[in-house]
N, CA, C and O atoms as CSV, one atom per row, in Angstrom:
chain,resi,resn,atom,element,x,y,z
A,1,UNK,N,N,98.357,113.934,104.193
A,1,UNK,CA,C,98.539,114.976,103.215
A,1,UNK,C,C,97.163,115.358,102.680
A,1,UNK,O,O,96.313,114.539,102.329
A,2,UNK,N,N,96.994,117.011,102.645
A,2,UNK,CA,C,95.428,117.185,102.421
A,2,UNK,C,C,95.461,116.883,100.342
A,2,UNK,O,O,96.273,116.464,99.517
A,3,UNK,N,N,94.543,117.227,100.343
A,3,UNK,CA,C,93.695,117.255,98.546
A,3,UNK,C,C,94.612,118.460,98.258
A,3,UNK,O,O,94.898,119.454,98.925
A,4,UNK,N,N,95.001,117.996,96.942
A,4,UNK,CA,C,95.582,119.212,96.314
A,4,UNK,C,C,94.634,119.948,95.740
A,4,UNK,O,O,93.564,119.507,95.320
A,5,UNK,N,N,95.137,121.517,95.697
A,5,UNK,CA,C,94.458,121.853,94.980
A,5,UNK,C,C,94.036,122.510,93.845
A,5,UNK,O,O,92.992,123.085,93.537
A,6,UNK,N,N,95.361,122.236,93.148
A,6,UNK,CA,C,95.068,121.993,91.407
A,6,UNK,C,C,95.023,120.466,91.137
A,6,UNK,O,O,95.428,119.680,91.994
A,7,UNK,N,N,94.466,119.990,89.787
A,7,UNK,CA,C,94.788,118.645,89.567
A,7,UNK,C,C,96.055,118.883,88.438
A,7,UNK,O,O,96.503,119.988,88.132
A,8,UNK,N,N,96.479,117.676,87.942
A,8,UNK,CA,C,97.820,117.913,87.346
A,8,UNK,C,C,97.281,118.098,85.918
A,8,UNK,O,O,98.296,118.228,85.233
A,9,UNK,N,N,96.348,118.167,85.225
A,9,UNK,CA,C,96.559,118.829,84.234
A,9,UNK,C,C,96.268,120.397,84.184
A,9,UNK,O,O,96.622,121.259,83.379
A,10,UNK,N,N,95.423,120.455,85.443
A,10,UNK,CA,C,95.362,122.371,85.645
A,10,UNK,C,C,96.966,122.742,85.944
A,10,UNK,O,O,97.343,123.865,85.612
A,11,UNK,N,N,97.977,121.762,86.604
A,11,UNK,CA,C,98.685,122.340,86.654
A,11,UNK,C,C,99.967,122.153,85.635
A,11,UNK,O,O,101.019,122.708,85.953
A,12,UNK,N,N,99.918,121.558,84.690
A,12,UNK,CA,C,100.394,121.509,83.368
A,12,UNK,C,C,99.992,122.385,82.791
A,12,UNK,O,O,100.853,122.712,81.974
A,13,UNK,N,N,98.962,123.131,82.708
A,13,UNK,CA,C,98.497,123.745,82.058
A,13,UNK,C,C,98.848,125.484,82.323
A,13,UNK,O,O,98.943,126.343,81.447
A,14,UNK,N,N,98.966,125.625,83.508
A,14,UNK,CA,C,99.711,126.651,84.418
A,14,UNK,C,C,100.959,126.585,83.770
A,14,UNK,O,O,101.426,127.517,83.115
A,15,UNK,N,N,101.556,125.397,83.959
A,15,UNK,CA,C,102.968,125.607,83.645
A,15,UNK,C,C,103.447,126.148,81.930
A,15,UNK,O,O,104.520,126.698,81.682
A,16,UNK,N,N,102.630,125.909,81.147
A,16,UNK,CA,C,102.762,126.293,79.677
A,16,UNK,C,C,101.952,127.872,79.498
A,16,UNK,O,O,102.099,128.692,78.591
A,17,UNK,N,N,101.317,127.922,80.368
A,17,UNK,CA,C,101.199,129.482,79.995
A,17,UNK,C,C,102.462,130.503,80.789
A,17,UNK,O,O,102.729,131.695,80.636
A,18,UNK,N,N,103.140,129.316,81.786
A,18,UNK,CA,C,104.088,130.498,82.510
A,18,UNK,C,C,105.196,130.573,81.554
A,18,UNK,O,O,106.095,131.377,81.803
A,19,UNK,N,N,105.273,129.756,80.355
A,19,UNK,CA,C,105.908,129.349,79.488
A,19,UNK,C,C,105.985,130.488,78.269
A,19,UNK,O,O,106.996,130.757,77.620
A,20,UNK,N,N,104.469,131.178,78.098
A,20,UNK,CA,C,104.371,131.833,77.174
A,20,UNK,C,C,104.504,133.273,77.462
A,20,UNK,O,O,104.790,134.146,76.643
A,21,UNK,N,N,104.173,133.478,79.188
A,21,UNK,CA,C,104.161,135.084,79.834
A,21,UNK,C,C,104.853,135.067,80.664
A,21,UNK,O,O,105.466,134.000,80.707
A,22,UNK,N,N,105.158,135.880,81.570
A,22,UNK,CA,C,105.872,136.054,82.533
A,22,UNK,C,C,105.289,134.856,83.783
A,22,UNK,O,O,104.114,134.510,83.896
A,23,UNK,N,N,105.979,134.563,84.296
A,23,UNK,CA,C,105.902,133.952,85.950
A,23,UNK,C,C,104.722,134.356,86.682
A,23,UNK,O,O,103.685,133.793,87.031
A,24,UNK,N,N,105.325,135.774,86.830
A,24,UNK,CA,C,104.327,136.074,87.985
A,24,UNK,C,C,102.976,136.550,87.430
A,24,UNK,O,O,102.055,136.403,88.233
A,25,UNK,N,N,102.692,137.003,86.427
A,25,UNK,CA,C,101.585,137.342,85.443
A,25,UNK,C,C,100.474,136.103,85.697
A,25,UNK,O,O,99.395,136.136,86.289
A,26,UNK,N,N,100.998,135.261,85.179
A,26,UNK,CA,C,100.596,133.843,85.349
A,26,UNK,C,C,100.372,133.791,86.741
A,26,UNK,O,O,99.352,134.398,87.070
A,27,UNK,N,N,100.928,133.319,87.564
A,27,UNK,CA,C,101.011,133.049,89.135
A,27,UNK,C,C,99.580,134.265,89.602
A,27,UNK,O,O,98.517,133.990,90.157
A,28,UNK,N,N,99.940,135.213,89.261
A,28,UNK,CA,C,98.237,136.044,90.012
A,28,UNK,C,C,97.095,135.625,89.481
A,28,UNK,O,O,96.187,135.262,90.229
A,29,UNK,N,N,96.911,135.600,87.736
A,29,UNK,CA,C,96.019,135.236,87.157
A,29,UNK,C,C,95.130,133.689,87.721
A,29,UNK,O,O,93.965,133.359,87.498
A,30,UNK,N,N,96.342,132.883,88.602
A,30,UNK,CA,C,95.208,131.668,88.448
A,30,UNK,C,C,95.759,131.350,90.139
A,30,UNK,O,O,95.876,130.262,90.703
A,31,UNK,N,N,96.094,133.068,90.784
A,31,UNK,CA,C,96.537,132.321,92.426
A,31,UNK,C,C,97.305,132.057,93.209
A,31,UNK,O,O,97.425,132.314,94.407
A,32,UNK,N,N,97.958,131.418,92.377
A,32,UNK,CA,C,99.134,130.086,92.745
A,32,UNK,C,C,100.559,131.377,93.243
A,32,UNK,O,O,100.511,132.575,92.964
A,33,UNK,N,N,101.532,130.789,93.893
A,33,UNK,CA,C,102.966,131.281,93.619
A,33,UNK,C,C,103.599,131.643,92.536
A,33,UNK,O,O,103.210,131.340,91.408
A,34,UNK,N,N,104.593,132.299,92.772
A,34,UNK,CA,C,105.337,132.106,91.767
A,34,UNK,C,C,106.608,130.681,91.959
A,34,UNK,O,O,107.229,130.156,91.036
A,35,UNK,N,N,106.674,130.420,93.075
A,35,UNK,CA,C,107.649,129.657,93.289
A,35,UNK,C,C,106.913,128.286,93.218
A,35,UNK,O,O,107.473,127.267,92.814
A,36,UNK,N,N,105.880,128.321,93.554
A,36,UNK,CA,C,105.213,126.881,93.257
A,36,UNK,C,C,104.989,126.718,91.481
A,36,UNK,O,O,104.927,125.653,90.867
A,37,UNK,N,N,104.958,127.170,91.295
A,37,UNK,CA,C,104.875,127.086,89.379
A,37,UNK,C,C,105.944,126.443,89.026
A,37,UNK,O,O,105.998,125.569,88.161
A,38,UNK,N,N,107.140,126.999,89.913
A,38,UNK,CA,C,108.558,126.556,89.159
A,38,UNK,C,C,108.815,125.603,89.917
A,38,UNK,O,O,109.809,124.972,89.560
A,39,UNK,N,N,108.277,125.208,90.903
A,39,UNK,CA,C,108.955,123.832,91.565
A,39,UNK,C,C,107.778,122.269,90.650
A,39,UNK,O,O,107.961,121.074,90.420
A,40,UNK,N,N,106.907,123.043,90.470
A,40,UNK,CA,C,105.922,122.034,89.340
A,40,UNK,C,C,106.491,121.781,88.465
A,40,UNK,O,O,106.368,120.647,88.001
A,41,UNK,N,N,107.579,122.955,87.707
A,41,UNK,CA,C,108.275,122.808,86.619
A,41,UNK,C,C,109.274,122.127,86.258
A,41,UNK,O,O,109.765,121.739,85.198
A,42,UNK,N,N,109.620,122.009,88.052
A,42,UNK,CA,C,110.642,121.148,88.455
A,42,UNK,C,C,110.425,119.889,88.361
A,42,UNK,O,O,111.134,119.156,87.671
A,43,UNK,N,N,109.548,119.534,88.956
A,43,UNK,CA,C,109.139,118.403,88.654
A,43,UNK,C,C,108.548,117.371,88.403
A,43,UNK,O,O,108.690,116.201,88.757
A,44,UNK,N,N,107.449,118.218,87.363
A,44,UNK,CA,C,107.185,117.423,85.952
A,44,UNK,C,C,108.235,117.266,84.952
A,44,UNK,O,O,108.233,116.281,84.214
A,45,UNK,N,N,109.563,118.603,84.840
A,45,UNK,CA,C,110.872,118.501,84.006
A,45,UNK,C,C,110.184,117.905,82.329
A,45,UNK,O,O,110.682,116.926,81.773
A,46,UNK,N,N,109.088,118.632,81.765
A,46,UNK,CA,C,108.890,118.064,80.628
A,46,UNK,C,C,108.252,116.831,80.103
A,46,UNK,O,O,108.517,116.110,79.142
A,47,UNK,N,N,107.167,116.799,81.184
A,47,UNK,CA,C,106.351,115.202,80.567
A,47,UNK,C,C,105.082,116.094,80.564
A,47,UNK,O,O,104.738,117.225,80.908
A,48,UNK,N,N,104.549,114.928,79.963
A,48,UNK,CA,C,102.996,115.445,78.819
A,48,UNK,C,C,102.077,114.742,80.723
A,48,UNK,O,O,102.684,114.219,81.658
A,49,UNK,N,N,100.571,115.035,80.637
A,49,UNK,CA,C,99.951,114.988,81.552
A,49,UNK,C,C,99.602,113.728,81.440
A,49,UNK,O,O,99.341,113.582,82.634
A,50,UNK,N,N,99.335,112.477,80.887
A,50,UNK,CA,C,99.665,111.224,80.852
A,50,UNK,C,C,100.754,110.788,81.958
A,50,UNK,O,O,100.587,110.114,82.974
A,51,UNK,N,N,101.779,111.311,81.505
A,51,UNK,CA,C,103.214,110.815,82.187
A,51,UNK,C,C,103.210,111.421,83.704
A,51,UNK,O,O,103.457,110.769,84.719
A,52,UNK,N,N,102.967,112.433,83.659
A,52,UNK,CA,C,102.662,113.029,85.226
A,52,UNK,C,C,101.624,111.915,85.973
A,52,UNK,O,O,102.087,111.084,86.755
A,53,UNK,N,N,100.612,111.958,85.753
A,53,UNK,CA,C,99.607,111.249,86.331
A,53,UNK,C,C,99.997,109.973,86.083
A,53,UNK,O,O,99.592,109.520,87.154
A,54,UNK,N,N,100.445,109.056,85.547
A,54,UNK,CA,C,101.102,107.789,85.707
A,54,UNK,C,C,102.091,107.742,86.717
A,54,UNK,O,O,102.073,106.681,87.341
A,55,UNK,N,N,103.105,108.706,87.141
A,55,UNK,CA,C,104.259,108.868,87.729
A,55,UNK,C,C,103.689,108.878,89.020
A,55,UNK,O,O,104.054,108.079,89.883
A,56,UNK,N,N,102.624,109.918,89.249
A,56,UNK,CA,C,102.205,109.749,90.975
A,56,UNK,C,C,101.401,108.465,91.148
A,56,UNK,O,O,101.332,107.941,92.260
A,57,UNK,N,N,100.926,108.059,90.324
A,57,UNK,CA,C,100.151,106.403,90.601
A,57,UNK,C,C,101.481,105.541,90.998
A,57,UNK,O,O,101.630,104.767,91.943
A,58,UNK,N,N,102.221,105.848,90.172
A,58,UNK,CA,C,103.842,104.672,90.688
A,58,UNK,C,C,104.261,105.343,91.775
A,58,UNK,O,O,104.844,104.507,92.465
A,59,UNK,N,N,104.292,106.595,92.414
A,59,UNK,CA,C,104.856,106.844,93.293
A,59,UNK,C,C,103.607,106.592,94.758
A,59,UNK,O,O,104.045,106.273,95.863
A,60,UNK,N,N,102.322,106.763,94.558
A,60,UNK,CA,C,101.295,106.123,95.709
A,60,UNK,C,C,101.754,105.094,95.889
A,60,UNK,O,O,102.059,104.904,97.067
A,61,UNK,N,N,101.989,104.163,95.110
A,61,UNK,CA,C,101.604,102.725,94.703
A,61,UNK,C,C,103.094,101.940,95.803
A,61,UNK,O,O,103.086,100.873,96.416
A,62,UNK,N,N,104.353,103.112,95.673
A,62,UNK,CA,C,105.354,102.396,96.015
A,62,UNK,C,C,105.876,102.451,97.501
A,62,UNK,O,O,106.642,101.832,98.239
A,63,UNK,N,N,104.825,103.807,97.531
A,63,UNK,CA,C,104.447,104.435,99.139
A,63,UNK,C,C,103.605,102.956,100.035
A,63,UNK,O,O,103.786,102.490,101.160
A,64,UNK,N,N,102.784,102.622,99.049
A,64,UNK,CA,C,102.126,101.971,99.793
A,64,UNK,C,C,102.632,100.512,99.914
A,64,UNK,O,O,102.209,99.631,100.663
A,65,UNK,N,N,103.819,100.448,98.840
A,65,UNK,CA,C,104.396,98.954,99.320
A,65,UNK,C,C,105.509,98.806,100.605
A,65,UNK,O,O,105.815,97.840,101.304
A,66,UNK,N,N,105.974,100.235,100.580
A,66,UNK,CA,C,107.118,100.394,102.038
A,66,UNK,C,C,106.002,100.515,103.112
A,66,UNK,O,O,106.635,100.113,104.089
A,67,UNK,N,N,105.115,100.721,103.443
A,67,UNK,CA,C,104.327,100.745,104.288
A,67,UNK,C,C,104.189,99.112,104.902
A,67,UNK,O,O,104.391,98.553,105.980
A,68,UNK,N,N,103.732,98.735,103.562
A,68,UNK,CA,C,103.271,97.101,103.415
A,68,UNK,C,C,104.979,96.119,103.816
A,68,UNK,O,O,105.051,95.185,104.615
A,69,UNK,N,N,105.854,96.543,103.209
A,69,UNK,CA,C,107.474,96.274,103.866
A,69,UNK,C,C,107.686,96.400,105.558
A,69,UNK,O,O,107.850,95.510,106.393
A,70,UNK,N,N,107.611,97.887,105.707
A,70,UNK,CA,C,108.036,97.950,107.257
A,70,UNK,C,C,106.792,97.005,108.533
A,70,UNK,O,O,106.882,96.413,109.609
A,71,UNK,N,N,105.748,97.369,107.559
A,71,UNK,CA,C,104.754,96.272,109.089
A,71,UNK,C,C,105.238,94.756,108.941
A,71,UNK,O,O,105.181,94.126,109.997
A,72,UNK,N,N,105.565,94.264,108.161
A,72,UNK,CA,C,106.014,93.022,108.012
A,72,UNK,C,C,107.265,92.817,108.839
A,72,UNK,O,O,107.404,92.026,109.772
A,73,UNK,N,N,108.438,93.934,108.178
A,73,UNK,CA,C,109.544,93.914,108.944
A,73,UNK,C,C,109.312,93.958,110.755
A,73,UNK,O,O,110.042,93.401,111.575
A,74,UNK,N,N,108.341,94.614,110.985
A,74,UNK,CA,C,108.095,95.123,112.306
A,74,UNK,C,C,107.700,93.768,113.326
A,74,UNK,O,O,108.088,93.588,114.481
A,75,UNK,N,N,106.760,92.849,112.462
A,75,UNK,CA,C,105.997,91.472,112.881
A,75,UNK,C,C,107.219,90.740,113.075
A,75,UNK,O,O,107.312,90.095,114.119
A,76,UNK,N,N,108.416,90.720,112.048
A,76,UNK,CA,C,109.266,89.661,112.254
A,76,UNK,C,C,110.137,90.261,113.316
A,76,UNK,O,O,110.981,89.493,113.779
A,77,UNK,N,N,110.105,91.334,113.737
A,77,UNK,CA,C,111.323,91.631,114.499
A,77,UNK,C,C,110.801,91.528,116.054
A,77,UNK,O,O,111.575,91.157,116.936
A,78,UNK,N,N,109.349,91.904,116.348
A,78,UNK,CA,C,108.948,91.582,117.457
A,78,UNK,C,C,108.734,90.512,117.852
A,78,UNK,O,O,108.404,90.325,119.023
A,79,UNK,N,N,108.857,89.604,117.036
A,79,UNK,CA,C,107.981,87.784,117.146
A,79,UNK,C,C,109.293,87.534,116.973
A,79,UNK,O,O,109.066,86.416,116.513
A,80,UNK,N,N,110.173,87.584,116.949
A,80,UNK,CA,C,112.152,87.116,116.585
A,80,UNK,C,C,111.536,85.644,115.263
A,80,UNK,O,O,110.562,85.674,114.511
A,81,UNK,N,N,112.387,84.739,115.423
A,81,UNK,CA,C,111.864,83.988,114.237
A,81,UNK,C,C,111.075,82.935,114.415
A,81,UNK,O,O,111.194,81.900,113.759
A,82,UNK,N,N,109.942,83.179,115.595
A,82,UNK,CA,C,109.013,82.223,116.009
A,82,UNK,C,C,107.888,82.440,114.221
A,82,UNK,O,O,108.031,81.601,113.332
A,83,UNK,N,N,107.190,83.290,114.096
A,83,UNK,CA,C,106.768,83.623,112.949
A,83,UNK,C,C,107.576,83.579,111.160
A,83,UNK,O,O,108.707,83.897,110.793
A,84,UNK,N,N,106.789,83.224,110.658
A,84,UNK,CA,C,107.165,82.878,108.914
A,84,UNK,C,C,107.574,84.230,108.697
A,84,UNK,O,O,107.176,85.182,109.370
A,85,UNK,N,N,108.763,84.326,107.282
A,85,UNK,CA,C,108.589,86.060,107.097
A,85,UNK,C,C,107.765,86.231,106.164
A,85,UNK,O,O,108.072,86.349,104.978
A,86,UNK,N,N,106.569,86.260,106.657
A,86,UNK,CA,C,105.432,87.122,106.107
A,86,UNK,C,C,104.471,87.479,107.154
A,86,UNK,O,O,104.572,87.314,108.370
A,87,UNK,N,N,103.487,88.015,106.445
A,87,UNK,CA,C,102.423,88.461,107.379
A,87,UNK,C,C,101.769,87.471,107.802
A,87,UNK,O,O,101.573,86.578,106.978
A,88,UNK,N,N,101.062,87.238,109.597
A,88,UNK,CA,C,100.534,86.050,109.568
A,88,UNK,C,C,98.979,86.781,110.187
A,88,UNK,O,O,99.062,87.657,111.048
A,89,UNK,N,N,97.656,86.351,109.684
A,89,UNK,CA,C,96.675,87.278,110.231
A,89,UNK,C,C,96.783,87.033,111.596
A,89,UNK,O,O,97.594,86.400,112.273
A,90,UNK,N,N,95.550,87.826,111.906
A,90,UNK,CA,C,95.763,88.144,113.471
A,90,UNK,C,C,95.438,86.802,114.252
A,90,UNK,O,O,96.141,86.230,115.085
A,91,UNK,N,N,93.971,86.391,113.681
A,91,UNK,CA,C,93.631,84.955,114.204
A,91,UNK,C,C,94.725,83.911,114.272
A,91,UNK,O,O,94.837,83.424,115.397
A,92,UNK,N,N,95.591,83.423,113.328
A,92,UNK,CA,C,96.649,82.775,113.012
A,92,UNK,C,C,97.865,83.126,114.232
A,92,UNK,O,O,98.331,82.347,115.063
A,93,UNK,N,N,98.093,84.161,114.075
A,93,UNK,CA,C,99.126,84.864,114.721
A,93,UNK,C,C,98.412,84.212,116.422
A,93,UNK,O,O,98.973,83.230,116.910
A,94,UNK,N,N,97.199,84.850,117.178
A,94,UNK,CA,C,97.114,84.488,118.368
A,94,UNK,C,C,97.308,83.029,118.576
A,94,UNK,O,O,98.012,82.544,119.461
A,95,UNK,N,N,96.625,82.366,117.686
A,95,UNK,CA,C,96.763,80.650,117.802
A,95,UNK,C,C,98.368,80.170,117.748
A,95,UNK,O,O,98.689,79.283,118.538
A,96,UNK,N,N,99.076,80.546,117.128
A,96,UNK,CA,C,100.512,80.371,117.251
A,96,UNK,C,C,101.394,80.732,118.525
A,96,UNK,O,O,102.374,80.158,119.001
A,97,UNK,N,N,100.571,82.116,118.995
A,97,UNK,CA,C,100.811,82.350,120.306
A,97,UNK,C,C,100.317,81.852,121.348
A,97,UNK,O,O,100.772,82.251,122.420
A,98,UNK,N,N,99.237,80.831,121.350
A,98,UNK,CA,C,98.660,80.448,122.274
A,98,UNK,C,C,99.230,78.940,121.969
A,98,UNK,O,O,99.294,78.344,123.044
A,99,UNK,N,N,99.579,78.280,121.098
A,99,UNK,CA,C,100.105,77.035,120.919
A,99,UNK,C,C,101.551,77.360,121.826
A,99,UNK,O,O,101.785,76.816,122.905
A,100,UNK,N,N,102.337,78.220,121.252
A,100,UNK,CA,C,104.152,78.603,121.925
A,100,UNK,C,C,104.008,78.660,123.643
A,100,UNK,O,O,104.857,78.123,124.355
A,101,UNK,N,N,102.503,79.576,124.359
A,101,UNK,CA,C,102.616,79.642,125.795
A,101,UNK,C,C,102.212,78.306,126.089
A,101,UNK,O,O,102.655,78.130,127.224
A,102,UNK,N,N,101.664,77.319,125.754
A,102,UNK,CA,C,101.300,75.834,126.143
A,102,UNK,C,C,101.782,75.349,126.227
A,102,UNK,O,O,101.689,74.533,127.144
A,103,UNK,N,N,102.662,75.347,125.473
A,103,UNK,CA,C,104.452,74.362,124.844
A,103,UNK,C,C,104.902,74.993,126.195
A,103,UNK,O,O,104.729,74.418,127.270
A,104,UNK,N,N,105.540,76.316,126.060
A,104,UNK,CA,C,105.931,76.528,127.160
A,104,UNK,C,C,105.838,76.161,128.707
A,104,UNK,O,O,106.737,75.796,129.465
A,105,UNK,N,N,104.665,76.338,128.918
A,105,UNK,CA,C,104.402,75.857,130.259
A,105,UNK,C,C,104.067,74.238,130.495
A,105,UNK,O,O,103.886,73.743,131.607
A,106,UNK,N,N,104.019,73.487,129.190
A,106,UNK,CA,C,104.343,72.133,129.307
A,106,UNK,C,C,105.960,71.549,129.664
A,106,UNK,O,O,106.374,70.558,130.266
A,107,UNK,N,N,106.480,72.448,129.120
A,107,UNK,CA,C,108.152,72.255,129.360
A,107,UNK,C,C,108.591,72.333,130.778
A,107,UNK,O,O,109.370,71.558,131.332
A,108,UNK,N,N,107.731,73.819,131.527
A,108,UNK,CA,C,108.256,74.325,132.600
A,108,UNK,C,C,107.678,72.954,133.707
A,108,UNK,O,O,108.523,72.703,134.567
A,109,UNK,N,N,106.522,72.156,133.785
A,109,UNK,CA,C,106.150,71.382,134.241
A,109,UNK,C,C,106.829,70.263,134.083
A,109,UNK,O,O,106.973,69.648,135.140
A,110,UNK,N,N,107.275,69.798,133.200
A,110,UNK,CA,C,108.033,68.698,132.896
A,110,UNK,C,C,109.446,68.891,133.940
A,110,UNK,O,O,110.033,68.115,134.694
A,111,UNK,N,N,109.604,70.013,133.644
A,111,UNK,CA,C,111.126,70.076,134.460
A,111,UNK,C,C,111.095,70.751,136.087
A,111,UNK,O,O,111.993,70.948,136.905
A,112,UNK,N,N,110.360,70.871,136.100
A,112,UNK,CA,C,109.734,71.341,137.598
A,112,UNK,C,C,110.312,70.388,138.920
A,112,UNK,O,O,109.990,69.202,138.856
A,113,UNK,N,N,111.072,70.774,140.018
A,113,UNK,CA,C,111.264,69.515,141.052
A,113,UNK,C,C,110.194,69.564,141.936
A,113,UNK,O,O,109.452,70.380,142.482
A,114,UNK,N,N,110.460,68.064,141.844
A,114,UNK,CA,C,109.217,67.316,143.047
A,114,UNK,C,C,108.816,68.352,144.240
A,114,UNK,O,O,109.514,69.349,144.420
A,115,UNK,N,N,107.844,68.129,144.929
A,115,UNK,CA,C,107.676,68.721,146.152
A,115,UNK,C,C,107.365,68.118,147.231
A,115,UNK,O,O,107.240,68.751,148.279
């Protein structure tokens, strides 16, 4: 997603003059839509620019924990439940994988018939 390009109190600030004049009056004067004004209006729905800018920090913040959720989910589902459910680093992770193919092919030898 690129840089916006109002910040949210320019665009709080938009929104209270569309408040005092017409829509579109407003909307030429500083650019913008008219329909983007009202979907801002939408949803900020009445918070002060504090509350806006707190709200997208909780909403980055929660973006970035489903991110941090699904790669985890993703590790446990490809590794089935050889791996802990958490993240295991990468170094960790190969050594676990290189311990499981050893095991493995110690087993396959063990049970191997004579020749």
């Amino acid at each position: 997603m690129g840089k916006a390009r109002y910040s949210e109190e320019q665009m709080l600030g938009i929104q209270r003059g569309a408040d005092r004049e017409p829509v579109a009056q407003v909307a030429k004067k500083h650019g913008a839509s008219g329909q983007i004004i009202c979907m801002w209006r939408q949803r900020s729905s009445g918070m002060n620019a504090d509350e806006v800018k707190r709200l997208r920090q909780l909403e980055h913040e929660d973006l970035r924990l489903k991110k941090h959720l699904v790669g985890r989910d993703l590790v446990i589902e490809t590794h089935g439940g050889d791996f802990p459910k958490r993240l295991v680093s990468a170094p960790a992770r190969r050594q676990q994988e290189a311990f499981a193919f050893r095991r493995g092919l110690q087993q396959r030898k063990a049970c191997a018939p004579d020749r």
